[in-house]
N, C-alpha and C positions, 0 to 999 in steps of 0.2 A: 730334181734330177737324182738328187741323192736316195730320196726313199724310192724310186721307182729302179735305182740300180740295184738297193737292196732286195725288191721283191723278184725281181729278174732274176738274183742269184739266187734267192729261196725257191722258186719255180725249177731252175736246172740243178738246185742241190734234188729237190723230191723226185725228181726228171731220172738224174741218177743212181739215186738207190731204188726205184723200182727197178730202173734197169739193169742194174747188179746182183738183184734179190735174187733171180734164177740161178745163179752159180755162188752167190758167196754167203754164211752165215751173217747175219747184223753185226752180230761181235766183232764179226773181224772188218767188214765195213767202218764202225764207228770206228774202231780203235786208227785205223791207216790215216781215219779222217778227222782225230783228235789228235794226232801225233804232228799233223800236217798244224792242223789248226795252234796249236798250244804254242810253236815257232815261231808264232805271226804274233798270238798272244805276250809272249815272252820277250819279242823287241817291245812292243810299245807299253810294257812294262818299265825301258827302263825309259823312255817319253815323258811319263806319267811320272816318276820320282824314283827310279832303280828299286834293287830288290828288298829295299826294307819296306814298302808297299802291300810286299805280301804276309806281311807279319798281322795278326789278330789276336782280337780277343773276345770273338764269337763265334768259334769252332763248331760249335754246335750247330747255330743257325746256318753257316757256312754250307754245312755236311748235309742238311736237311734239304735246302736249299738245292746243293748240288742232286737229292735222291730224289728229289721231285722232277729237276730236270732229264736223271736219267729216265722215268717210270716218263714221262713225257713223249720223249723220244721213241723209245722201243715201243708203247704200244702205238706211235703215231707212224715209223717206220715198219711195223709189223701188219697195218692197215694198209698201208700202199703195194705192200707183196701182192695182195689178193683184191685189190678194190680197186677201180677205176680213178686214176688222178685228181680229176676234178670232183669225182666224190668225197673224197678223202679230205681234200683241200677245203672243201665248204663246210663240211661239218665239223671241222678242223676251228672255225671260224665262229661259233660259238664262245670261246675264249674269252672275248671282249665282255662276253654277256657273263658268264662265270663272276668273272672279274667282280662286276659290277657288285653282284649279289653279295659275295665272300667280303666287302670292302664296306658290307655295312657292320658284320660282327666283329670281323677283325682289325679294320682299321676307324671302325667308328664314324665313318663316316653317312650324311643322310642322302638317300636318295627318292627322288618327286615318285608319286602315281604316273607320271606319261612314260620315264626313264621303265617303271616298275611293268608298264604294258608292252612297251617297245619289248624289254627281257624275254618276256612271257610269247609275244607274236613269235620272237628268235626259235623259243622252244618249241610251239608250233610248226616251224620249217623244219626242225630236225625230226619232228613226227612223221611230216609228209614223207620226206626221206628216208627215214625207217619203214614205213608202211605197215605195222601192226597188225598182223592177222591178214594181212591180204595175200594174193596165191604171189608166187613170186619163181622167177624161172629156173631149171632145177640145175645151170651154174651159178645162182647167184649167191655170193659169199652169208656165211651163217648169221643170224640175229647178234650173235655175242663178237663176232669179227667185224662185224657193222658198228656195232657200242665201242670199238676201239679208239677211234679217231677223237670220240665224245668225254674217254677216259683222258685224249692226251691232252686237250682241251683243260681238260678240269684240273688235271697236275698242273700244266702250262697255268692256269691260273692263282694258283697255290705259291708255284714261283715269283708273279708276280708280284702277290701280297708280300713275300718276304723279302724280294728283291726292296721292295717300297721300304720296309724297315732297315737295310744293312744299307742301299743306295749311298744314303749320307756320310757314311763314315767310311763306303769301300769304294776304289778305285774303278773305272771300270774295268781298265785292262785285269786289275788283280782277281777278280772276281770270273772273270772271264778264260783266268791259268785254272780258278778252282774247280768251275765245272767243266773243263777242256783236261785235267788230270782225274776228277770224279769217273771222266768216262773211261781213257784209260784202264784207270783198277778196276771198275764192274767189266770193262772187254779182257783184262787179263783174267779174271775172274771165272769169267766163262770159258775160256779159253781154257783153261785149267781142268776144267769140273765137266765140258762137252765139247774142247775144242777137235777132239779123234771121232766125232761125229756118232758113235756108237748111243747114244741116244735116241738119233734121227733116224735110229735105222727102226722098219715095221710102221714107220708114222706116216699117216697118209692126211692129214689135216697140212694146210701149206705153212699155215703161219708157226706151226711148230716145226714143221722140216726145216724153216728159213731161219726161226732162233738156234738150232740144233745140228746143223750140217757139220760139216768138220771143215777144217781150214785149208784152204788148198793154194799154192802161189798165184800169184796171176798171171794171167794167158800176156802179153805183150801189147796187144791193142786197149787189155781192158786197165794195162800201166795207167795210161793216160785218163781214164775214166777215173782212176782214183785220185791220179793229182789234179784235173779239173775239180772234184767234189772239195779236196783240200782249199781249192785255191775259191771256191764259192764260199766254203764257209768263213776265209779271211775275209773276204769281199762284202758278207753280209753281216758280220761285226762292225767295218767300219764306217761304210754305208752309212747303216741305221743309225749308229752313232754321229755322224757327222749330219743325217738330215732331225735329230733330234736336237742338237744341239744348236742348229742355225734356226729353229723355227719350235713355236708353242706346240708341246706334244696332241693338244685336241684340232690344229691344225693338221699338223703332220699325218696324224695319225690313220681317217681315213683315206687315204691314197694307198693305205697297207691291202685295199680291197681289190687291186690291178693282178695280186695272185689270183682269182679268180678266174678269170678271161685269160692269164696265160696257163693256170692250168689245165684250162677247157682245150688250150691251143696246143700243148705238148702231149695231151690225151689222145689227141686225135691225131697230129703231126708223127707221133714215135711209135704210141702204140695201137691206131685206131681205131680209139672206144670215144664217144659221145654219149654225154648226160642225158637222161630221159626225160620228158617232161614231166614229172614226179622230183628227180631231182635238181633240175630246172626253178621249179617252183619252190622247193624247200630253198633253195639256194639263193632266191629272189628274197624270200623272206626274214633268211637271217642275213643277210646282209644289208636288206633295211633297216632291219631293226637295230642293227649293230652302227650302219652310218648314223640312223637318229641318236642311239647314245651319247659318239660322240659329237654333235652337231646340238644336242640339248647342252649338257655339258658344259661347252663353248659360252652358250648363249648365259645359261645360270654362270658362268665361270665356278663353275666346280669339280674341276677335272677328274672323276674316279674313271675309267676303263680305259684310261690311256696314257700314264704318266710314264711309261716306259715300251719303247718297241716292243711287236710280235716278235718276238725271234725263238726261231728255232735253230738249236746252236748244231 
């Protein structure tokens, strides 16, 4: 119940920011919706042991950790401007396979020839997907806006590995103020250096008009969009949190595959686009190979692609 509440609000958080993408820079999307979130963050900080919690002594890792999450985000938020939901979402889904690969240099751990094949088919879906030289229709978003979702994938699993190293020592709630104030500073950031939109102006490419626009209040219907995406992204912290913690992560962890079928559902339900049989197929095959992962995994009892939720904060 739990993981399937989390994916549900992962589904209407990516729901909503495509939705928003047309009228508001990302910057200022995250920032409404880390300001919301970090609230939620900050009570069950004091849950967890109040605020000497947030105290460390791996700054470093911490910060690194949080740049990974942001560069996660934005190019993963910056694919859904222009890319069909459940495109976005599948290739998105890669991650687990990432994981895998990165967790033998970095965390030393071994992984079998079938885990090494399953990977490998993953990468094959994301080919089909991309289509490589093939003619392709003359809206369809460019090869390198395509590669997006695949970069956020690849940070998202960079976070992981280091999430695996600090895990032990940091709370969750506390880790979850770091990178919910990370984002914050890089939206004040922006904010600062293109929030007057004077960048955005002459560009005619979307994904840079949508990191680049200028800030504008929002319209009164779109109030509410913003505090629904807040109140998804508290929803999808504790969720995940709470179906991880009731249950073994390499159980748990494939039913994170149910965004799938509801992003195919909110693709078509909000903005009416459906997957092609191309990425149909791509999307069959990395989420084979991603369920075998975890499903081999289990069976070795050697949990690497799954010891911690998908989340996208």
């Amino acid at each position: 119940m739990f993981i399937f509440l989390g994916m549900l609000a992962i589904s209407i958080n990516d729901m909503l920011i495509k939705q928003l993408s047309g009228e508001y820079p990302l910057h200022q999307i995250v920032f409404v919706r880390s300001c919301i979130g970090i609230s939620f963050s900050l009570v069950l900080v004091q849950f967890e042991g109040g605020w000497t919690i947030l105290r460390t002594d791996r700054k470093a890792k911490h910060a690194l950790r949080g740049l990974t999450v942001v560069i996660s985000n934005l190019t993963y938020f910056a694919a859904l401007a222009v890319m069909p939901l459940a495109d976005t979402t599948a290739m998105f889904f890669v991650a687990p396979l990432f994981i895998t690969l990165l967790s033998i240099p970095f965390l030393g751990e071994k992984v079998g020839a079938r885990r090494i094949i399953a990977v490998l088919v993953g990468f094959i879906g994301v080919i089909v997907m991309l289509r490589p030289g093939s003619a392709r229709a003359e809206d369809s978003p460019h090869i390198l806006i395509l590669l997006l979702p695949i970069l956020a994938a690849l940070a998202y699993a960079f976070l992981q590995i280091l999430t695996r190293k600090l895990g032990g020592k940091s709370k969750a709630s506390a880790m979850a103020v770091y990178i919910q104030a990370t984002f914050i500073f890089v939206s004040i950031c922006f904010w600062l250096v293109a929030g007057d939109g004077s960048y955005a102006q002459g560009q005619e490419n979307e994904v840079l008009i949508f990191l680049l626009r200028a800030w504008t209040w929002p319209d009164t219907a779109d109030l509410w969009l913003f505090l629904l995406l807040g109140l998804m992204s508290a929803i999808i912290g504790y969720a995940l949190s709470m179906a991880y913690k009731s249950a073994n992560a390499a159980t748990i962890a494939p039913f994170e595959y149910i965004a799938l079928p509801l992003a195919i559902f909110w693709g078509w339900s909000i903005f009416g686009t459906l997957p092609d049989r191309w990425v149909v197929l791509g999307l069959v095959l990395i989420a084979g190979s991603g369920l075998y992962v975890f499903l081999r995994e289990r069976v070795v009892d050697r949990p690497v692609a799954a010891r911690r939720p998908m989340r996208r904060w």
